[in-house]
ZAVEX-580486 format. One line per 8 residues: for each residue x, y, z of C-alpha. Coordinates in steps of 0.02 Angstrom, whole numbers, plus 32768, in hexadecimal, padded with zeros to 4 digits. Layout:
! ZAVEX-580486
X:Y:Z  ...;
END
This chain:
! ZAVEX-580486
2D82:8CD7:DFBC  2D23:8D28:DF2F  2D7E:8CFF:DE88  2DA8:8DAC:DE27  2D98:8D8A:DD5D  2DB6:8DEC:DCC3  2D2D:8E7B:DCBE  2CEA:8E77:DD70;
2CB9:8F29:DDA4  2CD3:8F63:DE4D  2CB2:8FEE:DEA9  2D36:9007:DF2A  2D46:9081:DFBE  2DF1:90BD:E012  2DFC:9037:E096  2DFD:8FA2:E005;
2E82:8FCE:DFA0  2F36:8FFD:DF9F  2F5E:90AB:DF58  2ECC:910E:DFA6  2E85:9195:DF69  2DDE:9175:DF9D  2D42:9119:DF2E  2D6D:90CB:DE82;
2D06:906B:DE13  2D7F:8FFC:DDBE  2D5F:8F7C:DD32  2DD9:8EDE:DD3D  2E5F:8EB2:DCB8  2EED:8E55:DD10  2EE7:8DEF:DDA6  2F96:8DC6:DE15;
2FB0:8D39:DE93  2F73:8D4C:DF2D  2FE2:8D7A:DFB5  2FD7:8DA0:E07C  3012:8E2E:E0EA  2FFB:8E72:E1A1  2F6E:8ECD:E160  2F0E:8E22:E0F6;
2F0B:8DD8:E057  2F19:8E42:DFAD  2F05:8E2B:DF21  2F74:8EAE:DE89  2F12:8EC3:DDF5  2F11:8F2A:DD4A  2E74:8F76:DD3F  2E26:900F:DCCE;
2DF2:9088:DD68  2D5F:910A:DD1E  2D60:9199:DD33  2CDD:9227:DD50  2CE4:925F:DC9D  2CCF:91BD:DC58  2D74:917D:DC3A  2DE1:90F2:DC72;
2E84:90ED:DCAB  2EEF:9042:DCB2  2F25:9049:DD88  2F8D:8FD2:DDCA  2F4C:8FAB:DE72  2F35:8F1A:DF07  2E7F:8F03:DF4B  2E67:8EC5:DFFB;
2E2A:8E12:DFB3  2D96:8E05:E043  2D3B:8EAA:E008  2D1E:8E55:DF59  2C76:8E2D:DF81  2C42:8ED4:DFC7  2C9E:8F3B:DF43  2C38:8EC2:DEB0;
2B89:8EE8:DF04  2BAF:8F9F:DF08  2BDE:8FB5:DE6C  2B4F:8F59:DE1F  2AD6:8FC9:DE8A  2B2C:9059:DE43  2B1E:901D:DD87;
END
């Protein structure tokens, strides 16, 4: 598993994260302890989510931990 840190930006689209409401670009604050459903492993985080207009909003969210990878390379191709 892909360690999440303090100011990792991800780029994350409805199917890895909890609370969907489709594609977010979130930058990390927080990171929980990992923990295991039917559905995986999460992981909840704090994170500033930006918005469209520029700003960012502190979200309280769980990431599916295995799309870490994928959701870092996207968001540095989008940067």
């Amino acid at each position: 598993m892909t360690m999440l840190t303090f100011g990792d930006v991800l780029m994350l689209d409805a199917r890895q994260y909890r609370d969907v409401q489709g594609s977010i670009m979130v930058e990390i604050l927080a990171v929980g302890d990992l923990r295991a459903d039917e559905d995986g492993y999460w992981l909840p985080v704090k994170c500033n989510h930006m918005t469209p207009d520029g700003r960012a909003e502190v979200r309280f969210i769980e990431i599916k931990s295995a799309s870490v990878p994928h959701a870092r390379s996207r968001a540095a191709a989008s940067m």
